[in-house]
SETIPA-994035 format. One record per residue: x, y, z of N, C-alpha, C, CB in turn. Coordinates in steps of 0.1 Angstrom, whole numbers, padded with zeros to 4 digits, always signed. Glycine has a CB too. Layout:
residues N
XYZXYZXYZXYZ...
end
This chain:
residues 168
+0008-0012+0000+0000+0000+0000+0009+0012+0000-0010+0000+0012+0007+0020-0007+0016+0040-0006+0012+0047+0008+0007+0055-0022+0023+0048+0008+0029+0052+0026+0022+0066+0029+0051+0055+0028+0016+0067+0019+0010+0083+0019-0005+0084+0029+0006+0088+0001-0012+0075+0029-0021+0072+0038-0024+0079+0055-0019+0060+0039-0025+0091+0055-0022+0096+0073-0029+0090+0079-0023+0110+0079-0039+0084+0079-0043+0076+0087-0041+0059+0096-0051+0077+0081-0032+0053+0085-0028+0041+0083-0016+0038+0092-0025+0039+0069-0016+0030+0101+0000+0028+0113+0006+0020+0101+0000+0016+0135+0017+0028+0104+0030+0025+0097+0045+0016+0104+0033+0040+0093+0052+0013+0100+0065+0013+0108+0068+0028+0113+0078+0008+0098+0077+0031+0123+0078+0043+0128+0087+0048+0122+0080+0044+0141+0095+0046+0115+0107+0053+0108+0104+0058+0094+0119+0044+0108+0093+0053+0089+0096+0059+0076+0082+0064+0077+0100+0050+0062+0072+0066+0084+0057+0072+0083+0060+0089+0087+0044+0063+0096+0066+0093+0090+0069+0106+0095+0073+0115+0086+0079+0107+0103+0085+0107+0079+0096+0111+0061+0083+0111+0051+0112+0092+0053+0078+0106+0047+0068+0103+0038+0056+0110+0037+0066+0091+0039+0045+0107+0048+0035+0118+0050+0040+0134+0052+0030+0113+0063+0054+0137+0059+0054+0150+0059+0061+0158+0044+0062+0153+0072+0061+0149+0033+0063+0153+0018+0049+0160+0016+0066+0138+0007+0037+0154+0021+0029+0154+0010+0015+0162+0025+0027+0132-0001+0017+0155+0033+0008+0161+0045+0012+0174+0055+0007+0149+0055+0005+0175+0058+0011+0184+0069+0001+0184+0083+0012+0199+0063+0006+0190+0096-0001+0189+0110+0000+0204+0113+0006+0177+0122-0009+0207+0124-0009+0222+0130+0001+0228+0136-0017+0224+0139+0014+0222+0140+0026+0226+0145+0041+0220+0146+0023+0228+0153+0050+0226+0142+0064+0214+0144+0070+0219+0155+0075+0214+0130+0080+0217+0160+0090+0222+0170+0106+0215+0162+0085+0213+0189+0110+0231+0158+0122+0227+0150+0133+0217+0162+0131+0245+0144+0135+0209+0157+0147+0196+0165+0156+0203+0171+0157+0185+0155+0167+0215+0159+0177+0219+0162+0172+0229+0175+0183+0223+0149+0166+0239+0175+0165+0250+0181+0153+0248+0195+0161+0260+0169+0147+0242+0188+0134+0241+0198+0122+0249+0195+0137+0244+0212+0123+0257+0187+0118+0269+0181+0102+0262+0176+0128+0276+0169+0093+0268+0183+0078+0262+0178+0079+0270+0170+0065+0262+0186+0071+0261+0157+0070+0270+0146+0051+0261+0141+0088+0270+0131+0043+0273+0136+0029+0276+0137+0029+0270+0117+0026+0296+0143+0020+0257+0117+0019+0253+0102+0006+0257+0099+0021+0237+0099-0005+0251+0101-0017+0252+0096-0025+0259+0106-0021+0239+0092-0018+0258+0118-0024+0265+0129-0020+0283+0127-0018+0257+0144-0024+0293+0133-0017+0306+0130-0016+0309+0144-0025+0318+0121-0018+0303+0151-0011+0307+0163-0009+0293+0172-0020+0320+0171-0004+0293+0185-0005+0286+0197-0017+0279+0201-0003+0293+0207-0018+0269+0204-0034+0263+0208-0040+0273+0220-0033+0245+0215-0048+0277+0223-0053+0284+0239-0068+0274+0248-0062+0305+0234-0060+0271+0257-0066+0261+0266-0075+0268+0275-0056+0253+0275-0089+0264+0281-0096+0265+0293-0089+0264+0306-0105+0257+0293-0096+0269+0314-0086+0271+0329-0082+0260+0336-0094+0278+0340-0091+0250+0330-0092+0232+0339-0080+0223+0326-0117+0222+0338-0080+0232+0317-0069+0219+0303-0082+0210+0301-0049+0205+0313-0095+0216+0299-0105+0205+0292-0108+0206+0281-0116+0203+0297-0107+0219+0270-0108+0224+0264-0100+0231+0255-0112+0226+0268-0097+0229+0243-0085+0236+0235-0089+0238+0224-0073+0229+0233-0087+0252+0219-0089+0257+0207-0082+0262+0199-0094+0263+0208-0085+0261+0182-0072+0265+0179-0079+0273+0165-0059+0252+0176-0070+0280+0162-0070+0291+0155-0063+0285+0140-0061+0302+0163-0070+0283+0129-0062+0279+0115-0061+0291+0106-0070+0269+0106-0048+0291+0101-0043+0298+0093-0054+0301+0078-0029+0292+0091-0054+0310+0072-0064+0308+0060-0056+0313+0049-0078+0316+0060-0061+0307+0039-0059+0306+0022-0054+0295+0017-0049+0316+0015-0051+0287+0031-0044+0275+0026-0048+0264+0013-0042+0268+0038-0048+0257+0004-0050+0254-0004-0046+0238-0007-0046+0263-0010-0056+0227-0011-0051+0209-0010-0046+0215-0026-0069+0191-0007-0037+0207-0029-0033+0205-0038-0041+0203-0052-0027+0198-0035-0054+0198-0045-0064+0198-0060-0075+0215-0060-0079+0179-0058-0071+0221-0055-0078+0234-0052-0087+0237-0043-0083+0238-0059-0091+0230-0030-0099+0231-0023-0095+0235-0014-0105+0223-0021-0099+0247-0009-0096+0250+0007-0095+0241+0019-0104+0257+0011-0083+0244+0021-0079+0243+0039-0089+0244+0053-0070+0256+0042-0096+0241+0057-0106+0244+0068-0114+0239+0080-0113+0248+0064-0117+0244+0085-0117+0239+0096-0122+0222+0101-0123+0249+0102-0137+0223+0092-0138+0214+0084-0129+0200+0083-0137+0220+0074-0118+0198+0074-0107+0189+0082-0098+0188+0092-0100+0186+0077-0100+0195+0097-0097+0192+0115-0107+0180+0119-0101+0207+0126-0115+0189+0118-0129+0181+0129-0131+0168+0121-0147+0191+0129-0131+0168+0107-0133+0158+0104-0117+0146+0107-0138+0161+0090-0111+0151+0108-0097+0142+0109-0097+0135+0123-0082+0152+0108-0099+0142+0133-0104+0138+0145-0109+0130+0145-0110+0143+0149-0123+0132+0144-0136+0124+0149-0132+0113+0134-0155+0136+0149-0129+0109+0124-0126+0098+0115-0113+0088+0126-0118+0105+0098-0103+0090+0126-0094+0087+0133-0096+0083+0148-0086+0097+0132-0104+0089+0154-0113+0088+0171-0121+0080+0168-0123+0101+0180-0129+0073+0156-0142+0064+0154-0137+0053+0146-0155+0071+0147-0122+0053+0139-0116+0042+0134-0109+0038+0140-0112+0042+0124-0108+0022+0147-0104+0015+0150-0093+0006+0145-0112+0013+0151-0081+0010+0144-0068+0000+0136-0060+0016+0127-0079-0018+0119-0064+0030+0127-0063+0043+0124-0052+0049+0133-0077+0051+0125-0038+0053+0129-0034+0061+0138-0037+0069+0144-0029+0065+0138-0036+0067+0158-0038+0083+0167-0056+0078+0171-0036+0103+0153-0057+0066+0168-0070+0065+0175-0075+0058+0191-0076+0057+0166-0063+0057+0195-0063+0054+0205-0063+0065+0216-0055+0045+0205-0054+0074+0211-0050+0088+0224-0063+0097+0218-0030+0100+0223-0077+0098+0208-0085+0107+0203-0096+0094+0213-0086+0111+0183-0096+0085+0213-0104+0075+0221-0103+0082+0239-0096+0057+0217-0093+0081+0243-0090+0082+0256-0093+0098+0258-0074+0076+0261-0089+0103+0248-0091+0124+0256-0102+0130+0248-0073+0139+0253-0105+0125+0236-0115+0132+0226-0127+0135+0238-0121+0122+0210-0138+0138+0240-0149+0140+0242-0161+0148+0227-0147+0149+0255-0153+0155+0223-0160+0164+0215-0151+0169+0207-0167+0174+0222-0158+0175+0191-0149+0184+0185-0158+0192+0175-0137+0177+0177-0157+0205+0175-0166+0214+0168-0155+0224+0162-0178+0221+0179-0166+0230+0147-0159+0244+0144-0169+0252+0147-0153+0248+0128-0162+0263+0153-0166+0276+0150-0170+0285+0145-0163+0280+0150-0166+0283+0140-0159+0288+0121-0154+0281+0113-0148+0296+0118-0153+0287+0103-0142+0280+0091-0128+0284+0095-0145+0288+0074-0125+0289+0104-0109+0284+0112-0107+0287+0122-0097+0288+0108-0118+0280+0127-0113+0278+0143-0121+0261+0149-0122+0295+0155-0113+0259+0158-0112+0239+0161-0117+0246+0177-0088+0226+0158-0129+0236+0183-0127+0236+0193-0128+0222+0199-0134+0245+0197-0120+0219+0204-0116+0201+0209-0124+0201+0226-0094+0197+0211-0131+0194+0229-0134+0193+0240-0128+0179+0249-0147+0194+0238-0120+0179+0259-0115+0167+0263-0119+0163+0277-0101+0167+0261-0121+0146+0272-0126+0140+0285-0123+0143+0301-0122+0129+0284-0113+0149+0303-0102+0149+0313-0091+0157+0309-0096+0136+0316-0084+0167+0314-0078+0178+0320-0065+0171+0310-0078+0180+0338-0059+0175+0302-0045+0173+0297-0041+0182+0287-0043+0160+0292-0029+0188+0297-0025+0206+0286-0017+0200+0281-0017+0223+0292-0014+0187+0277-0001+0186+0267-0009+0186+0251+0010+0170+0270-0027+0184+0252-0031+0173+0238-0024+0178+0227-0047+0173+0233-0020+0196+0226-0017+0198+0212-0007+0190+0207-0015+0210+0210+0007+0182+0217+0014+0178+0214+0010+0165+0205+0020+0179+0223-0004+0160+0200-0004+0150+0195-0007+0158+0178-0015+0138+0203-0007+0169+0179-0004+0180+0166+0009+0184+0162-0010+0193+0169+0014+0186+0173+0029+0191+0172+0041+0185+0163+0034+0189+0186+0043+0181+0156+0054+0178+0149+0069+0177+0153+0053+0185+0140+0073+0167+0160+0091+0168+0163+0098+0157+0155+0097+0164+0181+0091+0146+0153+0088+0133+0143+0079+0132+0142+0092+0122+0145+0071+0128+0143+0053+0128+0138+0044+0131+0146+0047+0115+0135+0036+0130+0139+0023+0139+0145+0011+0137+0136+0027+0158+0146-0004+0136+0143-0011+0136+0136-0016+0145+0126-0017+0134+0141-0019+0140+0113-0017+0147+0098-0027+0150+0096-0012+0140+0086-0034+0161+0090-0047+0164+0085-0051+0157+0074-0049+0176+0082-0064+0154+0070-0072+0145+0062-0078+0158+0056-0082+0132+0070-0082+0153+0044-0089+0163+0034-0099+0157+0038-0087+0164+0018-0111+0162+0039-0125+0161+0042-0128+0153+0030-0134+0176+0045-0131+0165+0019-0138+0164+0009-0133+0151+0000-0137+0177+0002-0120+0143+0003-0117+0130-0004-0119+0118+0008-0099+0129-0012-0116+0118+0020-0116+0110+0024-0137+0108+0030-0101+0111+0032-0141+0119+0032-0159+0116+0036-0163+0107+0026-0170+0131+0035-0154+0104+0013-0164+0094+0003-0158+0078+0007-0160+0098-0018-0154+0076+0012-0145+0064+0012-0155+0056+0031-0123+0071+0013-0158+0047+0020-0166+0032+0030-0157+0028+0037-0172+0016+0021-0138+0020+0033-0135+0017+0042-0120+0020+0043-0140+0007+0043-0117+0030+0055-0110+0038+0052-0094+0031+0058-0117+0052+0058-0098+0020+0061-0085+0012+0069-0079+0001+0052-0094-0002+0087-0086+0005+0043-0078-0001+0031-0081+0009+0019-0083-0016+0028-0085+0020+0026-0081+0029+0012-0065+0033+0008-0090+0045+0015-0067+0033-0004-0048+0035-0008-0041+0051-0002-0045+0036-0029-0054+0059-0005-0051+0075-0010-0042+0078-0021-0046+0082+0001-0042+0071-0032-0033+0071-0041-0039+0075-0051-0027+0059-0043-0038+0088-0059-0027+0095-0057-0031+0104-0046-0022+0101-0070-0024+0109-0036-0029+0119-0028-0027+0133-0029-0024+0116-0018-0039+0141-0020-0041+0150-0021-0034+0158-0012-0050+0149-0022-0026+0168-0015-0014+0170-0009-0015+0190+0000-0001+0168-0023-0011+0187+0010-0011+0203+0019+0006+0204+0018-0020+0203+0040+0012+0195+0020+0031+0195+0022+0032+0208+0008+0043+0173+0015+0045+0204+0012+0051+0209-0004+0052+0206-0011+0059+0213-0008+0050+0195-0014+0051+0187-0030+0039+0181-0034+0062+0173-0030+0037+0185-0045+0025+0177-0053+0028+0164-0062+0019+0187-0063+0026+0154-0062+0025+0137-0065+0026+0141-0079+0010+0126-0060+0032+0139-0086+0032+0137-0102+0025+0124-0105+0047+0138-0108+0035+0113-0101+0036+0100-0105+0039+0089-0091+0046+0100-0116+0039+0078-0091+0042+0070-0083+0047+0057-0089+0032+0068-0076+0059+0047-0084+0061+0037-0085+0049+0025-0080+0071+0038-0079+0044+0020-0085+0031+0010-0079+0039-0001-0072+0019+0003-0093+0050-0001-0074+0061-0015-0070+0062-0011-0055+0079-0017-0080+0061+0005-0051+0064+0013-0036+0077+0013-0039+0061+0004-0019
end
């Protein structure tokens, strides 16, 4: 299957290299420096007073590679797909803290969590991986999403898929 799949557990060493060609998540923390730096998100997440609650703020104009807007929209949908698929990365820590996830708006995420934990954005955060946003509008058509290919994929990274080896 093409490694491009953000939903799909991978080996840990090459799902990070690969998805972050073609995907992208709401925040990285540069290795070298430590320097948080703001992707899809435009700012910092901002938490409730108890850490039950976290909201986040998305950057706009952003653009999927086939021309559809960026929005809030796949957040929520990335979430709640990934939190309700079973065998889906990242469905186990959206299982244990998810409670809720709503927009706002068309860019703003509000995450509601089961229980008090100020670290969640870090399952956004990018230092080696991190959960990857899903395009709404390709993956809402798909019955079963634990053997969809996503091939060719639809891309927020910097590179857009020309072609693929089918051999992987």
């Amino acid at each position: 299957a093409p490694a491009t799949r953000p939903g799909k557990r991978r080996q840990a060493a090459t799902t990070p290299t690969r998805q972050g060609f073609f995907t992208d998540t709401l925040w990285y923390i540069d290795q070298q420096t430590g320097t948080w730096i703001n992707a899809l998100a435009e700012a910092e997440p901002v938490y409730n007073a108890d850490f039950t609650e976290m909201t986040v703020k998305l950057r706009q104009g952003i653009m999927w590679s086939d021309g559809v807007e960026f929005t809030a929209d796949d957040v929520v949908f990335t979430i709640e797909t990934l939190k309700n698929t079973t065998g889906m990365s990242w469905n186990a820590d959206f299982s244990l803290y998810v409670d809720a996830v709503k927009k706002t708006d068309n860019y703003t995420v509000v995450v509601t969590l089961k229980k008090p934990y100020p670290r969640f954005h870090s399952l956004f955060t990018s230092r080696y991986n991190a959960c990857y946003i899903m395009p709404k509008h390709i993956w809402e058509k798909v019955d079963k999403p634990l053997e969809f290919t996503f091939n060719p994929p639809v891309s927020l990274g910097a590179y857009v898929v020309k072609d693929t080896d089918p051999a992987g």
